[in-house]
C-alpha positions as CSV (number, residue, x, y, z in Angstrom):
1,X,81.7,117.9,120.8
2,X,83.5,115.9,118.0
3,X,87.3,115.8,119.5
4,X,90.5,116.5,117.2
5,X,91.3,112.9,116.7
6,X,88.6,111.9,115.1
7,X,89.7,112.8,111.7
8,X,92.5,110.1,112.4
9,X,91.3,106.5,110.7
10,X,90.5,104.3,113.4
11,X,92.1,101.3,111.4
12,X,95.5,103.4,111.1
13,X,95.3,103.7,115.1
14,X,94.8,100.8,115.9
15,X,97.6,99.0,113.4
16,X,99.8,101.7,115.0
17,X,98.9,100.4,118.5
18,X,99.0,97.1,117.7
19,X,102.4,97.7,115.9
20,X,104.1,99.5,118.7
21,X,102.8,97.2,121.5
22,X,104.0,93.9,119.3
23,X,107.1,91.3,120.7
24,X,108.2,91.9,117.3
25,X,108.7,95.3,118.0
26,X,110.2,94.7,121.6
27,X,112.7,92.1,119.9
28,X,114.2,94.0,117.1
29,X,113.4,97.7,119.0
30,X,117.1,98.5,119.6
31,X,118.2,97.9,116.3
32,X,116.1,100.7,115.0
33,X,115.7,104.4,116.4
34,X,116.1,105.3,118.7
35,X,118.4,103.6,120.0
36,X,120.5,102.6,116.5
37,X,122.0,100.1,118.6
38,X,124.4,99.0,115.4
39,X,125.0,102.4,114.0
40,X,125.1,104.8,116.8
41,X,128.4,106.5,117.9
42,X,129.8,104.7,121.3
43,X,131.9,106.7,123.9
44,X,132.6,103.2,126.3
45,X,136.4,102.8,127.6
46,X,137.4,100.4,124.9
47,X,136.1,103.0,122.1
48,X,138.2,105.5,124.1
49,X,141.2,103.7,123.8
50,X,140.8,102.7,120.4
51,X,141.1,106.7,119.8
52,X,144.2,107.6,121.4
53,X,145.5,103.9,119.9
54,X,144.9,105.2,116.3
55,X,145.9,108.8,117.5
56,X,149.3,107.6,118.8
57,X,148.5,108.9,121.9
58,X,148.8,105.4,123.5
59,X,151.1,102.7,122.8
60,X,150.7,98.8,123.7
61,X,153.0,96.7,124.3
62,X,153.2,93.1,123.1
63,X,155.0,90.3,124.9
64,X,155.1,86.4,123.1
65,X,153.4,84.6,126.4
66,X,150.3,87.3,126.6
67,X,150.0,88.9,123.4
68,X,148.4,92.8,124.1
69,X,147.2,91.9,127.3
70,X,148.5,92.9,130.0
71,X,149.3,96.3,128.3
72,X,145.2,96.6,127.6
73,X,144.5,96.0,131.5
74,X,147.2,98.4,132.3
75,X,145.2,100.9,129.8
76,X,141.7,100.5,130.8
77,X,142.5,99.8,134.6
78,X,141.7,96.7,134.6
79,X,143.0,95.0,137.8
80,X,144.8,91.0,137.3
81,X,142.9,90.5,140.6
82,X,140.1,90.4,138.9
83,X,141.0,86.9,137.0
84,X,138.5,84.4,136.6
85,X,139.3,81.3,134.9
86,X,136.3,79.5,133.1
87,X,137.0,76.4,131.3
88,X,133.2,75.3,129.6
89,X,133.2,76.3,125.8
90,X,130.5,78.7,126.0
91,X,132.1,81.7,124.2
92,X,133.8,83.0,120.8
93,X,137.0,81.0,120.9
94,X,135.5,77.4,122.2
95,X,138.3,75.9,120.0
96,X,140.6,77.4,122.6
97,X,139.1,76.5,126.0
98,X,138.9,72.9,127.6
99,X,139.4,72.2,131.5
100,X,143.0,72.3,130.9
101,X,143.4,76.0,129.0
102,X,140.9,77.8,130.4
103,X,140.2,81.2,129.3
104,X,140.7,84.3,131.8
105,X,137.9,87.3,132.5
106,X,139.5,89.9,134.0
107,X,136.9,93.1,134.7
108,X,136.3,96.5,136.6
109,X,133.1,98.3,136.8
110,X,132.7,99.2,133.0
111,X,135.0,96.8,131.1
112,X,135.5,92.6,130.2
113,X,138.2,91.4,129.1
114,X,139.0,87.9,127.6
115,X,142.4,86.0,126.8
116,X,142.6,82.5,125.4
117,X,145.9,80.4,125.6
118,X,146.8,80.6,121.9
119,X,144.0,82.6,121.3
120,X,143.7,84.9,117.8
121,X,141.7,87.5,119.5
122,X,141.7,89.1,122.9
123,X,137.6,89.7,123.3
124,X,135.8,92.6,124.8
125,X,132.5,93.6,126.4
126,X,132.3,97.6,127.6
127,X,129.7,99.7,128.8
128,X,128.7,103.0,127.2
129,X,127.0,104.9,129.2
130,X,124.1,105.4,126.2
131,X,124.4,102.2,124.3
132,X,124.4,99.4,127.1
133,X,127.1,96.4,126.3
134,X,128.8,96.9,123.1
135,X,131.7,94.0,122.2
136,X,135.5,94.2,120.8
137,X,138.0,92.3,119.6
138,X,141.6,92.9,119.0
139,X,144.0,90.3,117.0
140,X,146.6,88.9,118.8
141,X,149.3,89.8,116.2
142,X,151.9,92.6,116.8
143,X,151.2,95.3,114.3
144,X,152.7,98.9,114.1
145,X,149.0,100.0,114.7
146,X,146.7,97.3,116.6
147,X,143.6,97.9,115.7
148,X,140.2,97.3,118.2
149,X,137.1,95.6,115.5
150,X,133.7,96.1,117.1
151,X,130.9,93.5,116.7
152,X,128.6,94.2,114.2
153,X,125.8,91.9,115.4
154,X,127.7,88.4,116.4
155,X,127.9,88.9,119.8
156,X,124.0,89.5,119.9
157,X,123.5,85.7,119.2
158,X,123.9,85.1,123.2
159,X,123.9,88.1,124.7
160,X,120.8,89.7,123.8
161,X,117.8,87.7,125.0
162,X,116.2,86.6,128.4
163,X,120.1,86.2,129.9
164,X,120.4,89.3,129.2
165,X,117.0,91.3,130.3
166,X,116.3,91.5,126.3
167,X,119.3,93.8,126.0
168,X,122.6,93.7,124.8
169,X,124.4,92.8,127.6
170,X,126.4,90.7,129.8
171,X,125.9,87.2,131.3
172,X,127.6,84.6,133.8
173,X,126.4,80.8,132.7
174,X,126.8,78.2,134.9
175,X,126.8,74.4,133.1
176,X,127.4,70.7,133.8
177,X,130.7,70.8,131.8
178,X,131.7,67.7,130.9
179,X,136.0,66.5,130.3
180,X,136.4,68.1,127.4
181,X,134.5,71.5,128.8
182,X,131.6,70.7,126.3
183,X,128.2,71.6,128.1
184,X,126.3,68.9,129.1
185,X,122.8,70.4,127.8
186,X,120.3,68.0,128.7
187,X,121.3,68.4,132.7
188,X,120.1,71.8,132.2
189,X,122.3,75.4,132.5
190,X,121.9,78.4,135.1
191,X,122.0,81.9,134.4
192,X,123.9,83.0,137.6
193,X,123.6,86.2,139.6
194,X,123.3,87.3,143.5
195,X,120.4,85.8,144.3
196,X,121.0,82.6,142.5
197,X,121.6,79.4,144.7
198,X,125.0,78.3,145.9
199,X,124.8,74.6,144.2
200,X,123.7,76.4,141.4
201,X,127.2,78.6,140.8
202,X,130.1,78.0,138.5
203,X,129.3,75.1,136.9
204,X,132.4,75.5,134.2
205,X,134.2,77.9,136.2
206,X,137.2,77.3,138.4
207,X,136.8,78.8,142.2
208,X,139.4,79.7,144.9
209,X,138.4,80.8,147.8
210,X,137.2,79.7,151.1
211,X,132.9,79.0,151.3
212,X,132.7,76.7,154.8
213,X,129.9,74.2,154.6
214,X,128.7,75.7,151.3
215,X,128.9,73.7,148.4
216,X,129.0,75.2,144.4
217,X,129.9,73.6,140.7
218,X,133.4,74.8,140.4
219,X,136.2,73.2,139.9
220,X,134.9,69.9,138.8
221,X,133.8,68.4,135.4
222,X,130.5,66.3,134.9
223,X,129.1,63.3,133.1
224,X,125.7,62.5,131.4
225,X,125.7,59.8,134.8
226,X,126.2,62.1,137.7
227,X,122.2,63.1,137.4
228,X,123.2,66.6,138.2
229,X,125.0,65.8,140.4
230,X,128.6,64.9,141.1
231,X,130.6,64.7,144.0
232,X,131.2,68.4,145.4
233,X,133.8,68.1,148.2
234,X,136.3,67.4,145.6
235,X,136.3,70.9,144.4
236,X,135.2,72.8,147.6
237,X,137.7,75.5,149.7
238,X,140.6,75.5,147.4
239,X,142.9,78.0,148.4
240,X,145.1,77.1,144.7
241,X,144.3,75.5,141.4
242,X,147.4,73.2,142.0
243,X,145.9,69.9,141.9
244,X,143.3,70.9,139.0
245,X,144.8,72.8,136.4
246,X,148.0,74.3,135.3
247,X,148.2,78.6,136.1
248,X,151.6,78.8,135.0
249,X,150.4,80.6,131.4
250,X,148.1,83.1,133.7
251,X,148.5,86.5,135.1
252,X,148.0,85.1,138.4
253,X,147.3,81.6,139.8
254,X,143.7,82.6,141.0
255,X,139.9,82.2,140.0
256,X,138.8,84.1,142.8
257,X,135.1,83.6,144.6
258,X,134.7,87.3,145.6
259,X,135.4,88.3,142.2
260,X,133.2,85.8,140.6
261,X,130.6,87.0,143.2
262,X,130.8,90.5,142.4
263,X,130.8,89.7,138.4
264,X,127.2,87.7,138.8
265,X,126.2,91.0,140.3
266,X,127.8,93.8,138.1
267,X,126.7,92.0,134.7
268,X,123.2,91.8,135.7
269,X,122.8,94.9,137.3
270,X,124.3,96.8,134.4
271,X,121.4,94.9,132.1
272,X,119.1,96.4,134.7
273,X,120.3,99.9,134.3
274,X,120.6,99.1,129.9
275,X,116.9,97.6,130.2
276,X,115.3,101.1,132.0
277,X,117.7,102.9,129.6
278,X,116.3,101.2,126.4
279,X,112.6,101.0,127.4
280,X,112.1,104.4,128.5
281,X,113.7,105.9,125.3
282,X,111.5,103.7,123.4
283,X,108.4,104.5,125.2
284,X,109.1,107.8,125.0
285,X,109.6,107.4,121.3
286,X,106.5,105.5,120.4
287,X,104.3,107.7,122.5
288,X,106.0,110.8,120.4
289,X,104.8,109.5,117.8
290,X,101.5,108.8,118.5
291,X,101.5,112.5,119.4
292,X,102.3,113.9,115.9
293,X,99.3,111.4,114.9
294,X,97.2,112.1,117.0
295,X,97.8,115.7,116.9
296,X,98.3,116.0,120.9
297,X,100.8,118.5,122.7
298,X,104.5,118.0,122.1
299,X,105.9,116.0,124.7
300,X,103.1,114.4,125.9
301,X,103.9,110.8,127.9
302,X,100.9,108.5,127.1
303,X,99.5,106.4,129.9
304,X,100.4,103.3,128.2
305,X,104.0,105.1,128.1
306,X,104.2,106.0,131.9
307,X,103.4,102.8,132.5
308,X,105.9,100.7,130.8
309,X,108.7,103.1,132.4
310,X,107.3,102.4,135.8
311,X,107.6,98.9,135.5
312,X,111.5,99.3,134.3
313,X,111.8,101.7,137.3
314,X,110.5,98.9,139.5
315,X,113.0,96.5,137.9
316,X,115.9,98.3,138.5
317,X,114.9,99.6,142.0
318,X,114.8,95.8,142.7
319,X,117.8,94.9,141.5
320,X,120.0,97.5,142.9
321,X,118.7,96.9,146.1
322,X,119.4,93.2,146.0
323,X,115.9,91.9,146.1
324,X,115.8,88.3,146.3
325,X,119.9,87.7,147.2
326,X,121.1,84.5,148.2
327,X,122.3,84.1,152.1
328,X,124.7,83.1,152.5
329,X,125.2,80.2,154.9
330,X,128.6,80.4,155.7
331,X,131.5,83.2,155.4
332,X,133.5,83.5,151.6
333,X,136.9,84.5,151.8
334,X,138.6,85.5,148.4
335,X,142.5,84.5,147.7
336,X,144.1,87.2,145.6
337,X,143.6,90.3,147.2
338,X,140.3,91.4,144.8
339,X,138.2,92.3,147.9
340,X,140.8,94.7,149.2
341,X,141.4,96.2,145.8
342,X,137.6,96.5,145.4
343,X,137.0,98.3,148.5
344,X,139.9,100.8,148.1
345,X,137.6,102.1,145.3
346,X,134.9,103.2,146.8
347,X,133.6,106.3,147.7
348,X,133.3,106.9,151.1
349,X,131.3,109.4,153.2
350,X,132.6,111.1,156.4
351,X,132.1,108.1,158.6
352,X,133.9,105.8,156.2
353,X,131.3,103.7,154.7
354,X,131.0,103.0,151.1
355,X,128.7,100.9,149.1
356,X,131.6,98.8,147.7
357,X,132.6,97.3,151.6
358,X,131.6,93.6,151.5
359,X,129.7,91.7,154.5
360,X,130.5,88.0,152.9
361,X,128.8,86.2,156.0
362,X,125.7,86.3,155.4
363,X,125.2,88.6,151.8
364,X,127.5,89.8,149.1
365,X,127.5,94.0,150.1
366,X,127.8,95.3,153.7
367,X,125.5,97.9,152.4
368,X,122.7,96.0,150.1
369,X,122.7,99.0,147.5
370,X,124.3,98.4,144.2
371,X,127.9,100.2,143.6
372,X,126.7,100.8,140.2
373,X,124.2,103.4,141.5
374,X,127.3,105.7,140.5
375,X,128.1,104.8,137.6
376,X,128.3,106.8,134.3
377,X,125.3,104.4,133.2
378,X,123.3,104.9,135.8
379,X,123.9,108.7,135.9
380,X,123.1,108.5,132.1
381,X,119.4,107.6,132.3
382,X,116.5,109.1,130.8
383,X,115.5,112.0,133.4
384,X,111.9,110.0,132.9
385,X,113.3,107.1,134.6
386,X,116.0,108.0,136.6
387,X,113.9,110.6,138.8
388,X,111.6,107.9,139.8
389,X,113.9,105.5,140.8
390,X,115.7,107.9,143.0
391,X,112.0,109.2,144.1
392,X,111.2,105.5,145.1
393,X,114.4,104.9,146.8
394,X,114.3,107.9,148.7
395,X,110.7,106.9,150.0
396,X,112.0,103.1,150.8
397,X,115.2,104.4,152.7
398,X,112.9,107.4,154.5
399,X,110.7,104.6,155.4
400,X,108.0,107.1,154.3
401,X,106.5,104.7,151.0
402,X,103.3,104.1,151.0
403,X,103.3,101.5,148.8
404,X,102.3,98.1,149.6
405,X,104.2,96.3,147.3
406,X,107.4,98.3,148.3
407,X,106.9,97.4,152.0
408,X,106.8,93.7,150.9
409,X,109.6,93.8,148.3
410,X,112.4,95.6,150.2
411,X,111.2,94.1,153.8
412,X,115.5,92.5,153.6
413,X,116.1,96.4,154.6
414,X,116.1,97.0,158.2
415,X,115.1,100.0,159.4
416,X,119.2,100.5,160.4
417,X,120.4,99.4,157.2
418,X,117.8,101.8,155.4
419,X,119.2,104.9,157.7
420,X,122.7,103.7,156.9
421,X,122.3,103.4,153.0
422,X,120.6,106.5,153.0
423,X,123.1,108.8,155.1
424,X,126.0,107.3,152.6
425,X,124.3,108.7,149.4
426,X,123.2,111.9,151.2
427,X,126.9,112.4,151.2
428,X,127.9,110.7,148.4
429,X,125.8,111.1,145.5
430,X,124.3,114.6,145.2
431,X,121.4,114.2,143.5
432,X,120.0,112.0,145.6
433,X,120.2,114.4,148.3
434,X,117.2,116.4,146.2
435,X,114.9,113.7,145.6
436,X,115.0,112.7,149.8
437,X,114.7,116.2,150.9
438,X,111.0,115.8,149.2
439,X,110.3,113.1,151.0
């Protein structure tokens, strides 16, 4: 029986198949439908506020020492706990930045924000729950109207690659920084997340907090000499920044550990959940094509389709479930009050548990589940992906998988912290509940 595609060129399919399976494709994919990454309409926080900024709704307030800032945190909920003071001249305003003006991060779950000392811009990054990462700035001038300019493709320069899961997204970079906060390239860079080593963190960054025996890059410049090296006591357990750096022009006089270890986490795991997002609506998009082509039922998922958005699924199961974290080897303890304002945001179930409680003696989360599990992003997943994640993490948390490979990757969950994680989204996050009762 001759079968309904044959009247289709084999050339054409096969330059189609080649087309759509190309790094070429992959590279420039979210520039193009459907995702429009350039074009498309953004409903993030900082577009939000942009809005009721140009509809008068909201007003901000400009003082000489901070420019906009502190009225922007105030707006977007943006806690000053959350400061983190990194002095390497790895961003937009490197003219601004050297070991003794470092430039501030503050964050919360869907929002970065970035002040230079003398600075002409305060810099953004915010999450839309469609769109991934998509980057602001606002001049520091007082204007009747300030007005928030987003990034028409700059930005993308560093943070859409490998750092970033091939996304547009967020990244934490540890360097050797050397006295001027110039990166010393040829002793190599780290792209720093939870399960990255201790001696491998914060190159560039200052640190307070406590971290015992542990020993990290913070908090200490570097020459072409040390071999990587570098003597670490000196900037080890600093409760203050007083003997390295002046904190007077700062919100507050912290660079907190907690909230550096919580950023490592958040950025990555947000280019998890932008990563699924993107390859599943282009999967779905190429394979919708190749259905009009090939004259095959609407909706139809290919096999080649199904099995790139299981492998994204598997990616961001990992992730979220801290696969591959750092122990710690010693207890953290944070110095501005971050952790306790971190905590107080969770959402608890009857017995008081939340996913945001930190352990910080031997990993990051009490609960090794990512926070972000609620988010707007997360919830805003393609059905295609987002039902099999929660379908394999109901089967890895009901210890009813029968998967080989999940038994090996999540063998860090014990059978009590499986039960625990499990009974706080059965209360917590609803449709879980539907996806465990099948299991």
């Amino acid at each position: 029986m001759r079968s309904k595609y044959c009247s289709i060129q084999p050339v054409l399919i096969v330059w189609l198949l080649v087309l759509l399976s190309s790094p070429v494709a992959g590279q420039v994919g979210f520039e193009g439908p459907p995702i429009d990454y350039l074009t498309a309409d953004v409903n993030d926080p900082v577009a939000q506020l942009a809005r009721r900024v140009a509809q008068g709704d909201v007003k901000l307030e400009f003082d000489s020492k901070h420019g906009y800032l502190k009225s922007v945190l105030a707006a977007l909920e943006v806690p000053e706990e959350s400061q983190t003071l990194v002095f390497s001249k790895t961003s937009l305003q490197l003219q601004r930045i050297s070991p003794r003006r470092p430039r501030a991060v503050y964050f919360n779950d869907d929002v970065y924000v970035g002040w230079c000392q003398r600075g002409d811009v305060l810099e953004f990054a915010a999450t839309d729950p469609q769109q991934g990462a998509i980057f602001y700035t606002l001049e520091q001038d007082q204007v009747e109207a300030p007005r928030f300019v987003r990034d028409r493709g700059q930005c993308l320069t560093c943070h859409a690659s490998s750092r970033t899961q091939n996304v547009p997204g967020y990244l934490v970079r540890s360097v050797y920084a050397d006295a001027a906060g110039q990166p010393i390239l040829g002793s190599g860079t780290y792209l720093s997340d939870h399960t990255s080593p201790f001696d491998e963190r914060w190159g560039g960054w200052y640190v307070t907090g406590l971290h015992g025996s542990m020993r990290h890059m913070g908090n200490m410049t570097f020459t072409e000499e040390d071999e990587r090296g570098g003597d670490r006591e000196k900037g080890a357990n600093l409760k203050n920044l007083n003997d390295v750096v002046v904190t007077e022009p700062y919100l507050t006089d912290h660079s907190d550990i907690v909230a550096l270890m919580v950023m490592e986490h958040q950025t990555q795991m947000h280019n998890a959940i932008a990563a699924a997002n993107y390859e599943t609506r282009l999967a779905l998009h190429q394979s919708f094509q190749m259905n009009e082509l090939l004259e095959r039922e609407e909706g139809y998922i290919s096999e080649s389709a199904d099995r790139r958005i299981d492998a994204v699924a598997s990616q961001l199961l990992r992730y979220m479930l801290m696969c591959d974290e750092f122990k710690l080897e010693d207890q953290v303890a944070g110095t501005s009050g971050f952790a306790q304002n971190f905590e107080s945001r969770g959402i608890s179930d009857s017995k008081g548990r939340s996913l945001r409680q930190f352990d910080l003696k031997t990993r990051l989360f009490r609960y090794p589940c990512s926070y972000l599990i609620y988010n707007p992003a997360f919830d805003r997943l393609p059905d295609e992906v987002r039902s099999r994640v929660f379908r394999r993490l109901a089967g890895i948390l009901n210890n009813s998988s029968d998967s080989q490979e999940d038994a090996h990757n999540f063998q860090h969950l014990t059978a009590e912290l499986r039960n625990e994680i499990r009974e706080i989204l059965l209360e917590t996050k609803p449709e879980f509940r539907n996806f465990s009762d099948r299991t």
